[in-house]
C-alpha positions in Angstrom: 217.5 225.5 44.8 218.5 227.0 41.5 219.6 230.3 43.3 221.4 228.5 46.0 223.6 226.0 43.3 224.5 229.5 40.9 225.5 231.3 44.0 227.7 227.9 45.4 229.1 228.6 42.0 229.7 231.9 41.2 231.6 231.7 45.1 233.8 229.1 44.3 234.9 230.7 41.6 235.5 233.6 43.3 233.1 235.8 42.2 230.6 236.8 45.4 233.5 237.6 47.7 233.0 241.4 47.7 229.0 240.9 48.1 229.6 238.9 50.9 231.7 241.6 52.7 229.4 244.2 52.2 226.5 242.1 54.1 225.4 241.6 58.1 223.4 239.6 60.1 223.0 240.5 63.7 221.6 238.4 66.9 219.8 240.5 69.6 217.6 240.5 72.1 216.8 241.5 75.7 215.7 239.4 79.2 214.3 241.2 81.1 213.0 239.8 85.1 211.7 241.3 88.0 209.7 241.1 91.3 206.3 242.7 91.4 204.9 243.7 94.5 201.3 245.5 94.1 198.9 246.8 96.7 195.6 247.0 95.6 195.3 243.6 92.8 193.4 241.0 91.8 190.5 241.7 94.6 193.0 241.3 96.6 195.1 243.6 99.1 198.2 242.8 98.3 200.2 240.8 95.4 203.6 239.5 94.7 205.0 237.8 91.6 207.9 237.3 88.8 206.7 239.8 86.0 208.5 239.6 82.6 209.5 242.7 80.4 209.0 245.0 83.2 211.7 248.0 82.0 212.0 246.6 78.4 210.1 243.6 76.9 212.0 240.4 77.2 212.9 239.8 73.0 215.1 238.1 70.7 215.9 239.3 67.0 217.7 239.3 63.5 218.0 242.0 61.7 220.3 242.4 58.8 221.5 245.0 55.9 223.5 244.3 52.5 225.1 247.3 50.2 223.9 246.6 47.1 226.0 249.6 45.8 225.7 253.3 44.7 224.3 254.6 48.1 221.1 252.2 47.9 221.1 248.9 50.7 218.8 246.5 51.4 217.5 245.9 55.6 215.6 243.2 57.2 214.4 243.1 61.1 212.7 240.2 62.7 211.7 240.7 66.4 209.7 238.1 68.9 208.9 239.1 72.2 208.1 236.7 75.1 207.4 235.6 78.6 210.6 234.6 80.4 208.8 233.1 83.3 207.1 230.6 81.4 208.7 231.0 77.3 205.5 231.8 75.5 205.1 234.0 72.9 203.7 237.3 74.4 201.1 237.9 71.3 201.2 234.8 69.9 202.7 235.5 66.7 206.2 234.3 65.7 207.7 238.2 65.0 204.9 239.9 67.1 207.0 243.2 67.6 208.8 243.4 64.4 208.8 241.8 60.8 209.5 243.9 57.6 212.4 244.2 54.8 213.1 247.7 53.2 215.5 249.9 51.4 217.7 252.8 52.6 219.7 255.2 50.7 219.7 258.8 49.9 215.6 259.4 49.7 215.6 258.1 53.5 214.5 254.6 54.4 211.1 252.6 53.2 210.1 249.4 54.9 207.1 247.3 54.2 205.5 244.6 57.2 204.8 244.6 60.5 206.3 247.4 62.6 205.7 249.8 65.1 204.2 253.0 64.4 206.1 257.1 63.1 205.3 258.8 66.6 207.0 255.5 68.5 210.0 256.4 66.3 210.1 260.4 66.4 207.7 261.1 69.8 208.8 258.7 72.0 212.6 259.9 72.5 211.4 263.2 73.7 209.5 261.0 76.7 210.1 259.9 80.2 209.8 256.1 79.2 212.6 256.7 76.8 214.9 256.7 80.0 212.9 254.3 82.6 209.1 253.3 83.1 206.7 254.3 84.3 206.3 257.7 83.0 203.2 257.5 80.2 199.4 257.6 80.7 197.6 255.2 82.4 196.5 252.0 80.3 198.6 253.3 77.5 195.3 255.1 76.0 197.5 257.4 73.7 199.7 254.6 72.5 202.3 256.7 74.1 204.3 253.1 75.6 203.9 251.5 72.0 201.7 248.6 73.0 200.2 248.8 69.7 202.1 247.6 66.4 200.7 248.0 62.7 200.3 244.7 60.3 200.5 245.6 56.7 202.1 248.8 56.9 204.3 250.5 54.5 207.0 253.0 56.3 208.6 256.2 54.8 211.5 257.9 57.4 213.4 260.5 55.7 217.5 261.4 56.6 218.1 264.1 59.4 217.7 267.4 57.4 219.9 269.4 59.6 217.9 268.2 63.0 214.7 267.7 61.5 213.7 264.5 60.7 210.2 263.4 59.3 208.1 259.6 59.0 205.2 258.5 57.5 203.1 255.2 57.5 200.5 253.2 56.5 198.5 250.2 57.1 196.5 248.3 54.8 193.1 247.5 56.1 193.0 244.1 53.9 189.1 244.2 53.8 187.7 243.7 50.1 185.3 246.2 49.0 185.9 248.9 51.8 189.7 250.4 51.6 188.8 252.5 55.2 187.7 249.6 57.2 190.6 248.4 59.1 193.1 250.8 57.8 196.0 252.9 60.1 198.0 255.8 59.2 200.2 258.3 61.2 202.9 260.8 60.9 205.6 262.2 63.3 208.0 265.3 63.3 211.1 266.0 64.9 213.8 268.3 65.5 216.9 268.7 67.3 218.9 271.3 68.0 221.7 271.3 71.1 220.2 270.9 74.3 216.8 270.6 72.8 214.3 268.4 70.7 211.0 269.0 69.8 208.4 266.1 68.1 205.0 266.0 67.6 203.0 263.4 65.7 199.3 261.9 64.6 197.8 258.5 64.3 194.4 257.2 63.0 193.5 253.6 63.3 190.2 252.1 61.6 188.9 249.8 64.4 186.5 247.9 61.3 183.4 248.1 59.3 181.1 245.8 61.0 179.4 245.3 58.6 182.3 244.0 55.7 184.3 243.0 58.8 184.4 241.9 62.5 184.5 245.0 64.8 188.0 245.3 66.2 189.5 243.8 62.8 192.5 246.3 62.0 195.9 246.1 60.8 196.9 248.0 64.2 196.8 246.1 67.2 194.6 246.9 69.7 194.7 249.6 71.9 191.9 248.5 74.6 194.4 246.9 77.5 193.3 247.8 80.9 189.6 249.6 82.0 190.6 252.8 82.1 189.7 252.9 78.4 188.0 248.6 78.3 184.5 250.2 77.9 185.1 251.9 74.4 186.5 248.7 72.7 183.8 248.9 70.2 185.1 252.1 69.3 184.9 253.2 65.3 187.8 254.5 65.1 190.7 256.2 67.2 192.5 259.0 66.8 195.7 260.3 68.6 197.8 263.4 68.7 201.2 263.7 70.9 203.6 266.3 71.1 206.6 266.5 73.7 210.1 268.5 74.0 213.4 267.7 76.6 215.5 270.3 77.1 219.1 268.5 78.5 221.1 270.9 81.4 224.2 269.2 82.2 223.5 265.7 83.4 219.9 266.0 84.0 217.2 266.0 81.3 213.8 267.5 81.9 210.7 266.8 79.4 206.8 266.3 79.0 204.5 265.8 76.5 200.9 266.1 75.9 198.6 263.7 74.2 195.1 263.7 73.3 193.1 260.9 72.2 189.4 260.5 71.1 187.2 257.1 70.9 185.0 257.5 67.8 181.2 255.9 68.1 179.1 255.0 65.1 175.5 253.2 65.2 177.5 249.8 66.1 179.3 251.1 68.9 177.6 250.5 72.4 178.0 253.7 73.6 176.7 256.7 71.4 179.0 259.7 72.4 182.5 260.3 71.9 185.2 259.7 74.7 188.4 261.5 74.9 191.3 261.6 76.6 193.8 264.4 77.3 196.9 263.6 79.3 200.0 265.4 80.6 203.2 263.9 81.5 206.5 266.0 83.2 209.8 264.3 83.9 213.8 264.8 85.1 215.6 262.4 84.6 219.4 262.7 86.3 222.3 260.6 85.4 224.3 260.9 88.6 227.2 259.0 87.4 227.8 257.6 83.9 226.2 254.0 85.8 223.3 255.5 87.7 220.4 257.0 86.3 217.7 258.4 88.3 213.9 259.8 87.1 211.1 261.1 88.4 207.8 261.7 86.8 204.1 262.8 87.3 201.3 262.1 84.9 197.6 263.7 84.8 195.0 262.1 82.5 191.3 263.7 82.2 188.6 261.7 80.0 185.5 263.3 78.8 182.9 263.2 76.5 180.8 259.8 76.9 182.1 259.5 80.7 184.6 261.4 82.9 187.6 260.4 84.7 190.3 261.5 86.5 193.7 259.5 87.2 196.9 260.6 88.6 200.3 259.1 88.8 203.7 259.4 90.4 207.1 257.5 89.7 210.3 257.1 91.4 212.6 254.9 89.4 216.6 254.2 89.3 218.9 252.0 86.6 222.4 250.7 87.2 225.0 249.6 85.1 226.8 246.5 86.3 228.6 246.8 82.9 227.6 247.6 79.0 225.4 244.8 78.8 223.7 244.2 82.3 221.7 246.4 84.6 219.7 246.0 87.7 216.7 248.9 88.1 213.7 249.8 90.7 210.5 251.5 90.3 208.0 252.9 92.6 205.0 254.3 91.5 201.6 255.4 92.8 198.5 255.7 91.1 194.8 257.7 92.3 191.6 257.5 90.0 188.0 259.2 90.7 184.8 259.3 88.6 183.5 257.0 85.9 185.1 255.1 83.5 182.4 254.3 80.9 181.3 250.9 82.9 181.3 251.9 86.6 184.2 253.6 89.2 187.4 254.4 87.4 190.0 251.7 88.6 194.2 253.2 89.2 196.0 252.1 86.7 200.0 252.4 86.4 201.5 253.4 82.6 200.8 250.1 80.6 201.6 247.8 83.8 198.0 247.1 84.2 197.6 245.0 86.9 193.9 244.1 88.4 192.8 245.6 91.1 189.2 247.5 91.0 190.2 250.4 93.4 190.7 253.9 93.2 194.3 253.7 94.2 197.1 251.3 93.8 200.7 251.4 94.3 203.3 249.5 92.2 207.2 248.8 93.1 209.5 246.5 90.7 213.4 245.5 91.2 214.1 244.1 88.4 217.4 242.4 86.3 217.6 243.5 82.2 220.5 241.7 80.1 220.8 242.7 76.7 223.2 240.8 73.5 
């Protein structure tokens, strides 16, 4: 109250004027709708619904940055996602997606909170998702579709040094008496130069110490969303490596990138042998006309190690602009699995749009309205 009187003030006298100018506070957000129809889901042969977030999750935000003089400024970002179908909070936290404050200025940007992780901000622009879904590895196991965000991390991205462009985080475990347990930490690399951009990064998260802490405490989220990887939730610890490149030619952009992903045991895990997880993903991506965007995708992913597994998918999708703000899209995708998944038949699973089903193959179309402001 103090702060707020002085500052009342100092205005009215005339003296906060310039500070004020110098400082923003924005409104965003996204809704995102759609129609799901699913063959194969739920035990069931076929399914129909209103699915939220489909091409972008449904969110609202603030975010904000103030000069506070001589090349330094100060940045905020507060991000909730949510369901608009029924208006719940999609992880049950207030800013599930996004919540930190930071500095910028010459050394780059550091921002402390909650926030996604380096290879979301340096990887995921050389992907197909970066245009339209679904073009990423079944269940998400690589993290490649940023379904996982890190509490208690503390960011580092650097300026672009003439294309290249480097990050850096890390996540406090919060565990007293064992640092490790719980912890995250990951780095990513790009580089841009004309037509083409190269990126590559890493990421470690500490699923717990069982013994100081509940197995599955960490201050990442967790990765274990569907069954293609349900089986290894008990994991140790997770470790992830992703590289990609797009090359543009004219309108149409081609790319790919390659992940692998390993699911550490220890003597509390319940299965003794490590499982990993390589995948491939290709894409072109075509803007026909500055409102219509076409893409089309394939994606192989091959587990081994504790249990084997084979998935394939294909995607057709298209986006168009009604105007700056407003599009309507489609997706159609197809998805195959064989072998075993760690707790019985591998079950098809499209990108991170896991849907039940229990088979070996299931097929996935979406039309879909996204509004952003």
């Amino acid at each position: 109250m103090k702060w707020i009187a002085s500052t009342t003030l100092a205005c009215a006298a005339g003296m906060c004027s310039n500070a004020f100018a110098q400082s923003s506070v924005t409104l965003y957000g996204v809704i995102d709708e759609s129609i799901q129809y699913t063959h194969n889901t739920g035990g069931a042969s076929n399914g129909i619904k209103l699915q939220s977030g489909q091409m972008s999750i449904s969110q609202w935000g603030l975010r904000g940055t103030e000069d506070l003089g001589g090349g330094l400024s100060a940045l905020f970002n507060l991000q909730n996602g949510f369901n608009v179908n029924n208006g719940k909070m999609n992880s049950g936290l207030l800013f599930g997606r996004k919540a930190y404050v930071g500095l910028a200025g010459a050394f780059g940007t550091v921002t402390m909170g909650r926030q996604q992780d380096t290879l979301q901000d340096l990887v995921l622009p050389i992907q197909g998702d970066n245009f339209l879904e679904y073009f990423t590895a079944p269940g998400d196991v690589d993290n490649a579709d940023g379904s996982v965000r890190n509490s208690n991390a503390v960011k580092w991205t650097s300026p672009s040094w003439g294309g290249l462009q480097a990050a850096a985080m890390y996540g406090f475990g919060g565990v007293a008496g064992s640092v490790g347990s719980g912890q995250a930490y990951n780095a990513a690399l790009s580089y841009s130069r004309g037509p083409l951009t190269i990126a590559g990064g890493y990421a470690h998260i500490d699923n717990g110490n069982t013994v100081l802490s509940k197995r599955g405490t960490s201050s990442a989220d967790s990765i274990f969303l569907s069954p293609v990887n349900n089986a290894y939730a008990t994991a140790s610890a997770i470790n992830i490596a992703r590289a990609g490149a797009t090359y543009a030619v004219g309108s149409v952009t081609l790319g790919g990138y390659y992940s692998y992903a390993e699911y550490l045991a220890d003597g509390n895990s319940t299965f003794r042998n490590a499982e990993r997880y390589n995948n491939g993903s290709v894409f072109a991506a075509w803007q026909a006309t500055p409102a219509l965007l076409y893409e089309v995708g394939y994606n192989y992913l091959k587990s081994h190690g504790d249990s084997s597994a084979t998935y394939q998918q294909v995607t057709l999708a298209a986006d168009y602009a009604l105007s700056k703000r407003t599009d309507v899209y489609g997706t159609m995708s197809y998805g195959h699995a064989s072998g075993n998944n760690g707790a019985g038949a591998a079950q098809a699973v499209i990108s991170d749009a896991y849907v039940d089903g229990g088979k070996a193959t299931q097929e996935l179309v979406i039309v879909g309205v996204r509004h952003r402001f």
